[in-house]
C-alpha positions as CSV (number, residue, x, y, z in Angstrom):
1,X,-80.0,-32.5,16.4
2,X,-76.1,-34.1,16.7
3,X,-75.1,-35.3,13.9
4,X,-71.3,-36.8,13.3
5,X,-70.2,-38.9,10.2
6,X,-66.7,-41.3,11.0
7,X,-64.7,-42.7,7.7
8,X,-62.8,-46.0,9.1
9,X,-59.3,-45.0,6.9
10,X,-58.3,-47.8,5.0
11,X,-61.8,-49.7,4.6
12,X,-63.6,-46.6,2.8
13,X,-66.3,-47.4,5.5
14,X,-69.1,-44.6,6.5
15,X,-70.5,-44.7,10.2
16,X,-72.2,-42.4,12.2
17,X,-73.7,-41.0,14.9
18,X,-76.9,-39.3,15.2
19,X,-79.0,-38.1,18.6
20,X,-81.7,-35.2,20.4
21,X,-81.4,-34.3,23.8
22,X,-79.4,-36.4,26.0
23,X,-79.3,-39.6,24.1
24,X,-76.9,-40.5,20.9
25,X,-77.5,-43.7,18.4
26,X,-74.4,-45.0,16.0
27,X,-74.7,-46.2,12.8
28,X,-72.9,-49.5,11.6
29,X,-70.1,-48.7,14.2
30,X,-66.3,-49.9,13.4
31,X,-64.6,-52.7,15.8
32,X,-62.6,-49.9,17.6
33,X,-65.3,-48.0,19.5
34,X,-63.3,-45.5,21.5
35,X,-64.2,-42.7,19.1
36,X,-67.3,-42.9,19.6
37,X,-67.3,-42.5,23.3
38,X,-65.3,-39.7,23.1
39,X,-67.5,-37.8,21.4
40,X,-70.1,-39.0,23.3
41,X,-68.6,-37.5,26.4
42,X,-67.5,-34.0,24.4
43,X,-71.3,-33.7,24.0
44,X,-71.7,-34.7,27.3
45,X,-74.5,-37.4,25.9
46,X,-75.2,-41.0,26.2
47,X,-75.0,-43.3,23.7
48,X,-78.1,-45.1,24.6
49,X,-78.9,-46.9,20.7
50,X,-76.9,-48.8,18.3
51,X,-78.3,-49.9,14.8
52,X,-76.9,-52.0,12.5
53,X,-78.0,-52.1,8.8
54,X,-77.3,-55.4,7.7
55,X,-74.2,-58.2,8.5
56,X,-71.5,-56.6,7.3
57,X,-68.8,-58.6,5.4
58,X,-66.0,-56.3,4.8
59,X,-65.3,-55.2,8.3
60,X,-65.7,-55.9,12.1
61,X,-68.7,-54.2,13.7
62,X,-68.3,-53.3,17.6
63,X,-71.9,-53.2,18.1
64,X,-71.0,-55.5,21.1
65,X,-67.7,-54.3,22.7
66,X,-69.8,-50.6,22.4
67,X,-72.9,-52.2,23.9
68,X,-70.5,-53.4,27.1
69,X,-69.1,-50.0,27.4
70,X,-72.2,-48.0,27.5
71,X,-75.5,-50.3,27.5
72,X,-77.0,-49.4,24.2
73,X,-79.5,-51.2,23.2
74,X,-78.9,-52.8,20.0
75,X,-81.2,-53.5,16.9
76,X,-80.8,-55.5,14.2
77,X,-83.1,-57.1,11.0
78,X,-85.8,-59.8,12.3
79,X,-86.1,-60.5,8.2
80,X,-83.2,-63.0,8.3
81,X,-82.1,-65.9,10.9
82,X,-78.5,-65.9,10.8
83,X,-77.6,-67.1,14.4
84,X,-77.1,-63.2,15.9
85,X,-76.1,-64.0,19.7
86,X,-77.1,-60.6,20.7
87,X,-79.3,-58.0,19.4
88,X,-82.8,-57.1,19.7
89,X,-84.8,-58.2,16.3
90,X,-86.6,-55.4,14.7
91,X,-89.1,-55.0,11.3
92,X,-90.0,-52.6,8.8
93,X,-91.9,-49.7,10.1
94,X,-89.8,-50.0,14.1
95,X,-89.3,-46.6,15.4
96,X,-87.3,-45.0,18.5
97,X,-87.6,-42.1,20.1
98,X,-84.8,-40.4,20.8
99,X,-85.4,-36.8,22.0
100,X,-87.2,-34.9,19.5
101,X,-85.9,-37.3,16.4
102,X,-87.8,-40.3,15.3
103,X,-85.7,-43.3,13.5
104,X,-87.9,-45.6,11.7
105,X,-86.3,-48.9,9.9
106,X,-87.1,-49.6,6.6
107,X,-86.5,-53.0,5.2
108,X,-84.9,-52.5,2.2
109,X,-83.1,-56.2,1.2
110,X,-81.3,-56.9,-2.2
111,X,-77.9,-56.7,-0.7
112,X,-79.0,-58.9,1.5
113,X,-82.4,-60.5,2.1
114,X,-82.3,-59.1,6.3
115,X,-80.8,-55.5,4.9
116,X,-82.6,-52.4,6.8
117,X,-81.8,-48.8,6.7
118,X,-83.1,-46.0,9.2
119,X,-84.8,-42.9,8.3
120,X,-84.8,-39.7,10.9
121,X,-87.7,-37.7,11.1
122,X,-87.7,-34.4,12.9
123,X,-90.7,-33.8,15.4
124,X,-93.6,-33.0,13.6
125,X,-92.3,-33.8,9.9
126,X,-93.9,-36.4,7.4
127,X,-90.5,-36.5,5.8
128,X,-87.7,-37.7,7.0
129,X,-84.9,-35.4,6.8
130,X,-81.8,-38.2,6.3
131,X,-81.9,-41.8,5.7
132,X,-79.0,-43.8,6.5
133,X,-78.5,-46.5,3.0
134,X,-76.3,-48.9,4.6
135,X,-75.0,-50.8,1.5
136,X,-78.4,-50.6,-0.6
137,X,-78.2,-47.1,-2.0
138,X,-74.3,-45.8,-2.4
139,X,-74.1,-42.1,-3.9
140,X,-73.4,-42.7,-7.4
141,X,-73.8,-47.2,-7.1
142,X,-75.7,-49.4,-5.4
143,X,-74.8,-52.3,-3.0
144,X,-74.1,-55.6,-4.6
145,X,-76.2,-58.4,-4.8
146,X,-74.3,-61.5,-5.5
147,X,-74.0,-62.7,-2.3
148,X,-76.4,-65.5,-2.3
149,X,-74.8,-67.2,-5.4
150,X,-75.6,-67.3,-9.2
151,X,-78.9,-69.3,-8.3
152,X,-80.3,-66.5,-6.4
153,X,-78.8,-63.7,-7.8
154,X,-82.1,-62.5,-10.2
155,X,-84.1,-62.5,-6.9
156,X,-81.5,-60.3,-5.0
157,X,-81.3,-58.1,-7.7
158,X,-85.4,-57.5,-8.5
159,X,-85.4,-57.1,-4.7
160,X,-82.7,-54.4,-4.7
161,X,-84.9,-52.5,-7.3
162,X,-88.0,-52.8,-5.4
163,X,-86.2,-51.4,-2.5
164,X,-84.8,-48.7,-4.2
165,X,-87.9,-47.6,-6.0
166,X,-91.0,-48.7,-3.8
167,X,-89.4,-47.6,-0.3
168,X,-86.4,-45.6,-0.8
169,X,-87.4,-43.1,-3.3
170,X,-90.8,-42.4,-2.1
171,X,-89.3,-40.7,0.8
172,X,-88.9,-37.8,-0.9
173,X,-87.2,-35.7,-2.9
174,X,-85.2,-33.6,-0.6
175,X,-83.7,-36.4,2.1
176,X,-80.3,-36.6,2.7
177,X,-78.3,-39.9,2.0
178,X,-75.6,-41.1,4.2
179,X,-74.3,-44.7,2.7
180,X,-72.4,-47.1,4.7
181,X,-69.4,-47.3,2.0
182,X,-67.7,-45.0,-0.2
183,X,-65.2,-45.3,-3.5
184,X,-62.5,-47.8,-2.6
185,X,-65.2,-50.0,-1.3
186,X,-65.5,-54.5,-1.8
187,X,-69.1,-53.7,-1.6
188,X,-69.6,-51.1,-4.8
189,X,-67.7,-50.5,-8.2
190,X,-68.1,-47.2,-9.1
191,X,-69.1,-45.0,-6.0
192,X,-68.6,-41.2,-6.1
193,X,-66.4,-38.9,-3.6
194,X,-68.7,-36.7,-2.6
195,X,-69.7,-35.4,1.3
196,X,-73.0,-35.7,0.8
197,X,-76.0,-36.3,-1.4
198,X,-80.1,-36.6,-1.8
199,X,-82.8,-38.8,-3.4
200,X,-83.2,-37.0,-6.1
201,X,-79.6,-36.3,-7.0
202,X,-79.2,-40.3,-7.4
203,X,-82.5,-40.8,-9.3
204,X,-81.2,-38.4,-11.6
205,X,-77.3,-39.2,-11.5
206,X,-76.4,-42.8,-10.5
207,X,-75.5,-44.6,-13.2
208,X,-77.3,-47.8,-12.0
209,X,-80.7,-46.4,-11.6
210,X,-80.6,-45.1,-15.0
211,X,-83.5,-47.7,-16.2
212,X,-86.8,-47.9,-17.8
213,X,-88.1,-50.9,-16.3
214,X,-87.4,-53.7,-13.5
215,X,-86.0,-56.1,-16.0
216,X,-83.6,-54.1,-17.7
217,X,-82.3,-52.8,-14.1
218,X,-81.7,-57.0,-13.4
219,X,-80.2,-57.5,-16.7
220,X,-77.4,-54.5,-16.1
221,X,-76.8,-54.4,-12.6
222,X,-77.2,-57.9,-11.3
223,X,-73.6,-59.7,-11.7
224,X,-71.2,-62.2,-9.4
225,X,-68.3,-60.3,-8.5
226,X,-65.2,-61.1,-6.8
227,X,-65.8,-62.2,-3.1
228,X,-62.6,-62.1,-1.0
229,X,-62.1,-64.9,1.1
230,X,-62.2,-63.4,4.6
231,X,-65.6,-62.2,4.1
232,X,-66.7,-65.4,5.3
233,X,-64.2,-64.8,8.8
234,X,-65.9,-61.9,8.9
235,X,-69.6,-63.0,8.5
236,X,-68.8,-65.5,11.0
237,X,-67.6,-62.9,13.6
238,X,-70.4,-60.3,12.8
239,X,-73.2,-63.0,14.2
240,X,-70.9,-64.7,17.0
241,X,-69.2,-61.8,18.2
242,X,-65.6,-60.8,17.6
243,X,-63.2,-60.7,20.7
244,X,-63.1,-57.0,22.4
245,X,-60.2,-55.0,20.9
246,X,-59.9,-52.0,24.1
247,X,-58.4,-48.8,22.6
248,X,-54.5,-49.3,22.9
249,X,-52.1,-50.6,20.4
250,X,-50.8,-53.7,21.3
251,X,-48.0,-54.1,18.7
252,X,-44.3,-54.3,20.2
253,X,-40.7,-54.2,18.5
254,X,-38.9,-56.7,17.5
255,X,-35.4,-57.5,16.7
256,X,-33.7,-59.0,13.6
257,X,-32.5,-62.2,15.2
258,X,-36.3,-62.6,16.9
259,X,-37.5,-61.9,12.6
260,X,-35.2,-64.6,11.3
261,X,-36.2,-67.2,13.8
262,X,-39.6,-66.6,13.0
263,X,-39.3,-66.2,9.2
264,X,-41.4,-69.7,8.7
265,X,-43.8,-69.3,11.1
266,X,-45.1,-65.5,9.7
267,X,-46.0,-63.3,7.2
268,X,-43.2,-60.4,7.0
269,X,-45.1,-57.5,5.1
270,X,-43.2,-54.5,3.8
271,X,-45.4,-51.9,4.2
272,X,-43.2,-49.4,2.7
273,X,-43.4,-47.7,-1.3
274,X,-43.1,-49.8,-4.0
275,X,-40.6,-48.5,-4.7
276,X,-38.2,-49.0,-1.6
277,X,-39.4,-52.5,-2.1
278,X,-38.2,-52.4,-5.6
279,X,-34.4,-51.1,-4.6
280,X,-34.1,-53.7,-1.6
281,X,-36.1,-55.8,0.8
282,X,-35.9,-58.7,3.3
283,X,-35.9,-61.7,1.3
284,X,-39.4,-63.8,2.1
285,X,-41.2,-60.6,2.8
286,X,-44.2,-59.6,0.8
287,X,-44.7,-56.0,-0.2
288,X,-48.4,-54.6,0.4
289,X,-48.4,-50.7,1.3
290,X,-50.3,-49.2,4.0
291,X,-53.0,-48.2,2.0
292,X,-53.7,-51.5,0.5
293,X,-53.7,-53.6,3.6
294,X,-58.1,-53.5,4.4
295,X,-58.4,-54.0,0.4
296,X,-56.0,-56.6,-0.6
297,X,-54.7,-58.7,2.6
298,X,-57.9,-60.3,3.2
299,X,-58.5,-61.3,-0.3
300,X,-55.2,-62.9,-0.7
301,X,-54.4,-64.6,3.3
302,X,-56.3,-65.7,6.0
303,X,-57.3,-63.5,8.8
304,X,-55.7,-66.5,10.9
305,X,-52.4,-65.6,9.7
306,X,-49.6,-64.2,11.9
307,X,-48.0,-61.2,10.7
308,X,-44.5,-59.0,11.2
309,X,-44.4,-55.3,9.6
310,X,-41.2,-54.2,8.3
311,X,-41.1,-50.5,8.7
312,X,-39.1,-47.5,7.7
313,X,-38.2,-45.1,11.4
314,X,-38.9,-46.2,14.7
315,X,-43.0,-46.7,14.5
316,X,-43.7,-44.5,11.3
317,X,-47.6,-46.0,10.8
318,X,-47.8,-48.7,13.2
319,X,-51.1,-47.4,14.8
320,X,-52.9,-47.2,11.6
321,X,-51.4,-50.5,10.4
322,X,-52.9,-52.1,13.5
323,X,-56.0,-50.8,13.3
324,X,-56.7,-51.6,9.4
325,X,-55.3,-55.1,10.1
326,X,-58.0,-55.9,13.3
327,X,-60.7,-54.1,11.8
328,X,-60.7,-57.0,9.0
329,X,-60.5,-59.5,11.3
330,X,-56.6,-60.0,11.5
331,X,-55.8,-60.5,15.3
332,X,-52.8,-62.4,14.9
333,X,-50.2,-59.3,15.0
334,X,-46.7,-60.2,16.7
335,X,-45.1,-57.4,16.1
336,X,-42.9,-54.8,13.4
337,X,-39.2,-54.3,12.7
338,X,-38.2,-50.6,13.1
339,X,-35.6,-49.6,10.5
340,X,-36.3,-52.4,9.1
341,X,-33.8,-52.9,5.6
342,X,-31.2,-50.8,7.5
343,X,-31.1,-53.2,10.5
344,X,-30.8,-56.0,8.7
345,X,-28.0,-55.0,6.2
346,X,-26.3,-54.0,9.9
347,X,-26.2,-57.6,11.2
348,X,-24.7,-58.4,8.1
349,X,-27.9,-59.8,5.8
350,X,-28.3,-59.3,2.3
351,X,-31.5,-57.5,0.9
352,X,-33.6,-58.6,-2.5
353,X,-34.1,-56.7,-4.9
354,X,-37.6,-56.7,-7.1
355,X,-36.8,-56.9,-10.5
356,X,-38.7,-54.8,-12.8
357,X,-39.0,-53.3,-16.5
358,X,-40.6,-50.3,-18.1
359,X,-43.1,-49.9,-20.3
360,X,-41.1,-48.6,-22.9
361,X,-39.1,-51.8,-22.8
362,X,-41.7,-54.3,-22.5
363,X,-43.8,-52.5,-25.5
364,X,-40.8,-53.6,-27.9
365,X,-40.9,-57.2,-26.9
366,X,-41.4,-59.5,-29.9
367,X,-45.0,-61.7,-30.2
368,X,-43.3,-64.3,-29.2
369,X,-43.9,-67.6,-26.4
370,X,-40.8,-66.7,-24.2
371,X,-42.8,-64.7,-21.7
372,X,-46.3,-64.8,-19.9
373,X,-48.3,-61.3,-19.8
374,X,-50.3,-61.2,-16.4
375,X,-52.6,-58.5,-16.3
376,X,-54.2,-58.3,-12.3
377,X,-56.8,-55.7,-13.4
378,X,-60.3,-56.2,-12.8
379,X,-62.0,-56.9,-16.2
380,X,-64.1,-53.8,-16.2
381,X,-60.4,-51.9,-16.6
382,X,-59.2,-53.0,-19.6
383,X,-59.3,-51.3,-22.6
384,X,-59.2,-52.4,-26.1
385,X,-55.7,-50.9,-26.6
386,X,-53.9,-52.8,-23.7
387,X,-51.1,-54.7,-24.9
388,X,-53.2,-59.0,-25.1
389,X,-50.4,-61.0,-26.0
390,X,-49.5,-63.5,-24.0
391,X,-52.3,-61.8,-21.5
392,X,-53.6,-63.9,-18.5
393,X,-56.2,-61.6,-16.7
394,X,-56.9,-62.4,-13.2
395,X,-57.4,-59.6,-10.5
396,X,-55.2,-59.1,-7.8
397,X,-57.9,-60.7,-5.6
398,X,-57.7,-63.7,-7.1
399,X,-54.1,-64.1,-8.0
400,X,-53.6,-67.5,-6.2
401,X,-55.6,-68.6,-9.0
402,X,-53.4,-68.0,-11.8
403,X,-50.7,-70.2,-10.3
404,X,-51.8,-73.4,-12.4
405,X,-51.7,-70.8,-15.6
406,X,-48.6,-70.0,-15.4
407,X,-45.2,-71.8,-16.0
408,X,-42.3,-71.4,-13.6
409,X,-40.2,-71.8,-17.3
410,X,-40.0,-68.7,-18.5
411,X,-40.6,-65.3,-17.0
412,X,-44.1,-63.5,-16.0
413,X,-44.4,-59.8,-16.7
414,X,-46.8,-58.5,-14.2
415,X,-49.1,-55.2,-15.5
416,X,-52.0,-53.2,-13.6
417,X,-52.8,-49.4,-14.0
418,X,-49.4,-48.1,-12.1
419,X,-47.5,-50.2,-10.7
420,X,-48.6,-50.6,-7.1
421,X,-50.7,-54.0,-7.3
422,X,-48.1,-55.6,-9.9
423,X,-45.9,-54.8,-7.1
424,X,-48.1,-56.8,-4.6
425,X,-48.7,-59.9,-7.1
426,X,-44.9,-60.0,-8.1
427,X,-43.5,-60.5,-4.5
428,X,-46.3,-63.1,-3.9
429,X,-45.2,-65.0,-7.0
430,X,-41.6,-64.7,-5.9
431,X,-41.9,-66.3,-2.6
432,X,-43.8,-69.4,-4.4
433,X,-40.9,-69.6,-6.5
434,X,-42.1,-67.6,-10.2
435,X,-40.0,-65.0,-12.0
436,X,-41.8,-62.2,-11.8
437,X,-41.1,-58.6,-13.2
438,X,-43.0,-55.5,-12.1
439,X,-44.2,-53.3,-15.4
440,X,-43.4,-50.3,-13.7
441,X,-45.8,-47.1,-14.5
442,X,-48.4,-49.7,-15.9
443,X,-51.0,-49.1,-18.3
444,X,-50.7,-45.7,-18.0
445,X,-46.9,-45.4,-19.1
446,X,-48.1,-47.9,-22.0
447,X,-50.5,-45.0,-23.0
448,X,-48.2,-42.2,-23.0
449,X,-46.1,-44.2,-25.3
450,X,-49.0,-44.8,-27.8
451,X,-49.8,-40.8,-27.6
């Protein structure tokens, strides 16, 4: 049997390839395909099946652009009529042969009501030996289920236990589990790191499954939870088909004087540490570091957008920055600025710096109505000993949200666990006009200096 597991960096997204003989199937495949070809061709096999588990929301799939390249056949959920221009419609119980190895779909909805993962058998075996979870079992969480609204989210949930219990775990014991996410994940809270895991390691150690009946698995698992906004783009693309991407980076230079004219027109990210940002940056430009971009710039702008890196060196990340940027749907990339703060202090322009205070400071402030506390955590972060004065929680996700809650009056001290998404929130408030001051070292500098 060939197996291969891919992570897509940046979007903590698991696919992967699986094949007998001379034939290959991927998994849930990422928008840029080349890799999979390549191995493909290493193995000196076709890739002659493609299966999709559900519409994803979080990423691009390249189910078509791979289907072009190498005329897999592609199969996707006949449970759920979402206006798929390609794909052949499949049900619970579908199997392929390929070589030796038998996958069989198994309609497990809660994530969604269309969801499907694959079990492999091995010839002659009554139980599979894998099963590829999709975004219904994680190892250590389970896929969420709030995607149909409030109205419908009791249904999704009792349907995510069903499909867990009644066709998941009856597959035995001893199968391997291969999810479609892992920790870092829109798509799961509390997912562990681990390479791999079984059926019975989760019945015994996720969290979530921990339950004595149906109804108390509803009543503790089944929650809205935040939904950024271009998981609709990405919904969208996933049924109509995204435009081809090719292998290449297509991401040229470009000079200050080219930035400048186009300063209106763009979204200038510094991609470089926090902390650089903090000691000087191009005015207008909003700091979000590398490994943010596929969690945060999608829940805060539209994939529409048109963006400019500012970089430190000649290219530094500027293949990996493309990539996480068009996986999520963001096409519209004009370019980077090599060098970028040196350059522009050489044509004479002044740099901004991001004001900021410690948490030894701030934790002397008086209780007092001169200052707004805004705490971009996620609520399930927040511990009873975290400074509440003054507080205004909103995630990070959401922080376009907190601009009717705050006053442009009086400075807004901006506090999440180091540092990093205060840092992301602060330069956004800037540029719509706020005082904003990062609390640098977060929550867990407040900490030390209760210990």
């Amino acid at each position: 049997m060939f197996f291969k597991k891919f992570e897509t960096e940046g979007l903590s997204h698991f696919s992967y390839m699986v094949g007998d003989g001379n034939e290959i199937a991927v998994i849930d495949p990422m928008r840029d395909v080349g890799v999979y070809m390549k191995e493909a061709r290493e193995a000196g096999m076709k890739i002659s099946h493609i299966f999709e588990t559900h519409r994803n929301e979080d990423y691009i799939i390249g189910s078509m652009e791979l289907q072009a390249k190498t005329g897999a056949r592609i199969y996707i959920s006949g449970y759920e009529d979402l206006g798929y221009v390609y794909g052949e419609k499949i049900s619970d119980g579908h199997t392929v042969q390929i070589g030796s190895i038998t996958i069989k779909a198994v309609h497990t909805p809660g994530h969604t009501l269309g969801h499907m993962s694959y079990a492999v058998y091995e010839k002659g075996k009554a139980q599979p030996y894998l099963v590829f979870t999709g975004d219904c079992l994680f190892m250590g969480d389970l896929g969420r289920t709030d995607f149909y609204g409030k109205e419908n989210l009791e249904k999704m949930t009792g349907l995510l236990y069903d499909s867990i219990f009644e066709k998941l775990m009856p597959l035995g014991d001893d199968v391997l589990v291969f999810p479609a996410h892992g920790p870092g994940s829109a798509c799961g809270i509390s997912m562990d790191d681990r390479p791999v895991s079984t059926m019975a390691y989760e019945r015994r150690h996720n969290i979530a499954l921990q339950v004595n009946s149906k109804e108390e698995f509803i009543e503790t698992f089944g929650r809205m939870r935040i939904k950024p906004q271009y998981f609709e783009t990405m919904e969208v693309l996933n049924v109509k088909g995204a435009p081809f991407v090719g292998e290449e980076v297509v991401l040229n230079p470009l000079t200050v004087e080219e930035v400048r004219e186009m300063m209106d027109d763009v979204l200038l990210l510094d991609v470089r540490s926090k902390e650089a940002h903090f000691g000087g940056h191009i005015p207008g430009s909003i700091f979000m570091s590398k490994d943010n971009i596929s969690t945060f710039l999608g829940a805060i702008y539209s994939p529409e957008q048109k963006i400019v890196f500012a970089i430190d060196g000649n290219e530094g990340d500027v293949d990996e920055l493309y990539w996480y940027c068009r996986r999520t749907g963001f096409d519209n990339l004009i370019g980077y600025l090599p060098n970028a703060c040196k350059k522009w202090e050489e044509y004479g322009y002044e740099l901004e710096k991001m004001p900021t205070i410690n948490g030894k400071k701030f934790s002397e402030f008086p209780e007092d109505d001169s200052y707004t506390l805004l705490d971009i955590r996620k609520n399930e972060e927040i511990e009873p000993q975290d400074p509440e004065y003054n507080r205004i929680n909103l995630p990070l996700q959401r922080i376009s949200e907190c601009l009717p809650m705050v006053s442009k009056e009086k400075p807004i001290y901006i506090l999440c666990g180091s540092g990093e998404r205060a840092t992301i929130a602060a330069s956004y408030l800037t540029m719509k006009g706020y005082v904003s001051l990062v609390i640098t070292g977060g929550v867990r500098m407040l900490a030390a200096l209760q210990k």
